[in-house]
N, C-alpha and C positions, 0 to 999 in steps of 0.2 A: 508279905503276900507274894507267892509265887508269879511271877511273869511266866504266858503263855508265850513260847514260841512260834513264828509263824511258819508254815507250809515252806517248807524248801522249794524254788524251781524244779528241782528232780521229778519231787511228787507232785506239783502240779500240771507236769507237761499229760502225763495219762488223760485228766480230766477234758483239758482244751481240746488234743487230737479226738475224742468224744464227745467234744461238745459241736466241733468241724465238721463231722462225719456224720452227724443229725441232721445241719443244715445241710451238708451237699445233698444229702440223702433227700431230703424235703423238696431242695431246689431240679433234683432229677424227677422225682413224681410229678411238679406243678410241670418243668419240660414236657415231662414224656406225655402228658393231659394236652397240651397244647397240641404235639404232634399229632398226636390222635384226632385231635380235633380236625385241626388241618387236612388229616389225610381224608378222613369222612366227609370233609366240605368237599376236597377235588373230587371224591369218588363220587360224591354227590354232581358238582357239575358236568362232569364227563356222561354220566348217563343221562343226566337229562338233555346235555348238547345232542349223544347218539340219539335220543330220542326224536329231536325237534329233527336232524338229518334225516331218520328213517321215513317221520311223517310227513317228511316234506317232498321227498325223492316218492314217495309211496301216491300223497295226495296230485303230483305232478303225474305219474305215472296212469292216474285216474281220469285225468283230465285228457291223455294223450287219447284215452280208451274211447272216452265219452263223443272225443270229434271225429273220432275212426269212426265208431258206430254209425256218423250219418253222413261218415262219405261216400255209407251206400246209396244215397239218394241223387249220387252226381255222379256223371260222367264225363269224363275230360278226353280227346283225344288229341295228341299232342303236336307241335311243328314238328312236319318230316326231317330229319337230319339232312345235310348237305350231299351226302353218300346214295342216299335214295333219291329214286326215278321219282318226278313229279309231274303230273299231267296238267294240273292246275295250280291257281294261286297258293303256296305254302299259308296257309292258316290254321291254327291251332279251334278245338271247338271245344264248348263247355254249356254241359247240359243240367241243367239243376230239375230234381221235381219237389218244387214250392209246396205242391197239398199237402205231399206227405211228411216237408218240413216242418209247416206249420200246425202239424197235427203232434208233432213233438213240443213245442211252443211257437206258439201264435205271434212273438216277440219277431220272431226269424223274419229278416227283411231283403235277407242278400246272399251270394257267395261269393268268396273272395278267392283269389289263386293266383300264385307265382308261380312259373315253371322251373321245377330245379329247388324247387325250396321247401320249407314245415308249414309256408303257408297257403293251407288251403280249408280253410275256414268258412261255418255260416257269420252272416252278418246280425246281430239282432240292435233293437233298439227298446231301452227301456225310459221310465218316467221321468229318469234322472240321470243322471253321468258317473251315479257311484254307485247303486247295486251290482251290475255287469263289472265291476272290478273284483266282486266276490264270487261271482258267481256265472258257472255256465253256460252256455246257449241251451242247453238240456233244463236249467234250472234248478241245477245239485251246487251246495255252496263246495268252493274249492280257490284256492288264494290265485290258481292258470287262470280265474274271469274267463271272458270271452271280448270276442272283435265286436266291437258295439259302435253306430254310428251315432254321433249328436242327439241330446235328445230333443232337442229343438230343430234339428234339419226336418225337411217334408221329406218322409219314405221315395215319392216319386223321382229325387234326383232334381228338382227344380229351381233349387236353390244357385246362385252365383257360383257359392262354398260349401263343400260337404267334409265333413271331420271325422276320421273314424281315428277310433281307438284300440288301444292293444299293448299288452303288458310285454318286456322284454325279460322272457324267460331265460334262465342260465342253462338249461337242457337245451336251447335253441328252438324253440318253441314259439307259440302266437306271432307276435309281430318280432321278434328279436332279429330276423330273417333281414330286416328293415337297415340295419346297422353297415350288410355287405354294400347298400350304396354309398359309404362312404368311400368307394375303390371306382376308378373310371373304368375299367375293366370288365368289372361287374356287372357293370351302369352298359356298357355297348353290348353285352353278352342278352341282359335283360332290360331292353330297354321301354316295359311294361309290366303288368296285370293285369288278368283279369276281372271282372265282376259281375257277376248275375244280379239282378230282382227279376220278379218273377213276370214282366213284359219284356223286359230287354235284355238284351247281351250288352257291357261298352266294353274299351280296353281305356284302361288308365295309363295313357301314355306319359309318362316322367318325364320333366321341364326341371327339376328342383331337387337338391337333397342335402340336410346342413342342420347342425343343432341351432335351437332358439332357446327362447326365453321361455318360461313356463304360467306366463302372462295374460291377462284376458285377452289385453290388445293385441296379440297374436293369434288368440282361438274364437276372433272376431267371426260372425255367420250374416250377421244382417249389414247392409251398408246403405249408407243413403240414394248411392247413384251410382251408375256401370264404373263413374270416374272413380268413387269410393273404391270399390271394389278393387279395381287396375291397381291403384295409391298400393293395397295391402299386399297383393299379390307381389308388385315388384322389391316393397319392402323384405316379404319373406324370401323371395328368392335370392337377396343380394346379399353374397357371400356363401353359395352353393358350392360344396365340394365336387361338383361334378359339371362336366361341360355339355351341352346341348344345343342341337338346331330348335328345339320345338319353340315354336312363338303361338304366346295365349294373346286372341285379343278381348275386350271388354265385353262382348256378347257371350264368350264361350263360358263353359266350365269346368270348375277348380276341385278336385278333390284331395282333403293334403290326410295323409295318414300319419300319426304320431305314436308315439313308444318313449318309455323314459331310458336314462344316460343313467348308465353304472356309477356309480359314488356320486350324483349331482343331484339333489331333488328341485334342484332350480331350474333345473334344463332338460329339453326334449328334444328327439330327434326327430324329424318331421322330413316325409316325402312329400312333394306335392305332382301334383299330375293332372291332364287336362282328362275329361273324362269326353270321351270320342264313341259315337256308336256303333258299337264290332261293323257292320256294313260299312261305313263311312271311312273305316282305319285299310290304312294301305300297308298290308302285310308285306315283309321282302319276300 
């Protein structure tokens, strides 16, 4: 019987470099599948990133519009500059009209205002401590919130401690303004705010300024006795970045305004202030 010879190397090498050349082949289509894919995901997350930028720069943008719209209800006239002739006491004056805030929403309890700054804000207070984080002093949802006091403080200021609130916007925005008292500078340049309700004028003269804790025991409102009270007060003020003559005693009152800390959701930054009624504050 004849023996079959087998395949020479020679003639086998055609086959193998074709049989190579299948799989690279194959291994380049499942790559170039991959890339593809890949690219369609980045291309995908880049527009929804522009997206979430756009809406966000846009819905802020909306919010700036909504508080302009009722700063025509208020008029501020401001401290005379050092340059100008002054015949009387240098005081700065801030006039709100409450009807026809409150005919925007009824929530509206206050205005607030720094001279030199983005804040100049209504005050509102709602049912709870978290709606006003979404949502407007207008009443339009939008992630700007608004400056909302306590919702458990009494409207009339009667309380020992009054708490407001306010987002620290990255446009510089609601309360973010809140952040320059960390500079002594700042603090001797402005060494208040304003605030309307709609009987009074006070000035929120600044004692305090320093991140805390993001704690109940901090955002304490009721105390058992004036001594309680003092206890808290001197607690938040200890380790204030800023230096001050004002001295609070147990009878007065404390209004601390708070914002959160960039990268920290444990921590807040907190002004405190004694709240003084504009007649009773001795302007320089």
């Amino acid at each position: 019987m004849r023996k079959l010879k087998s395949q020479a190397p020679a003639q086998r090498a055609p086959q193998y470099r074709n049989e190579r050349n299948r799989r690279n082949r194959r291994k380049k289509k499942i790559v170039g599948r991959w890339m593809n894919l890949a690219i369609i995901l980045c291309l995908g997350v880049m527009v929804f990133c522009g997206y979430q930028i756009i809406s966000t720069y846009a819905e802020r943008a909306a919010g700036k519009k909504i508080n302009a719209k009722m700063e025509q209800y208020v008029q501020y006239t401001p401290t005379p500059s050092q340059e100008e002739e002054v015949q009387e006491t240098r005081k700065p004056e801030l006039e709100v009209d409450f009807a026809a805030l409150q005919q925007e929403n009824p929530d509206i309890c206050g205005w607030i205002f720094l001279e030199g700054s983005e804040i100049n804000y209504p005050v509102v207070q709602g049912k709870d401590n978290s709606y006003y984080l979404n949502y407007t002093a207008s009443g339009e949802k939008n992630s700007c919130g608004a400056i909302f006091m306590d919702y458990a403080n009494d409207r009339a200021l009667t309380d020992p401690k009054t708490i407001f609130y306010g987002h620290r916007m990255n446009n510089g925005s609601m309360f973010a303004g809140l952040l320059e008292y960390r500079d002594q500078q700042y603090y001797e340049e402005h060494p208040y705010l304003l605030l309307a309700v709609p009987d009074q004028v006070y000035v929120l003269q600044i004692f305090a300024a320093r991140e805390i804790e993001a704690d109940l025991d901090n955002y304490r409102i009721s105390f058992t006795d004036r001594d309680d009270f003092m206890a808290d007060i001197q607690m938040l003020a200890q380790g204030s970045l800023i230096q001050t003559d004002v001295q609070v005693s147990k009878d007065e009152q404390v209004v601390m305004l708070s914002t959160c800390v960039r990268g920290n959701h444990a921590k807040r930054f907190a002004v405190l202030a004694k709240l003084v009624p504009y007649e009773n504050y001795h302007f320089d």
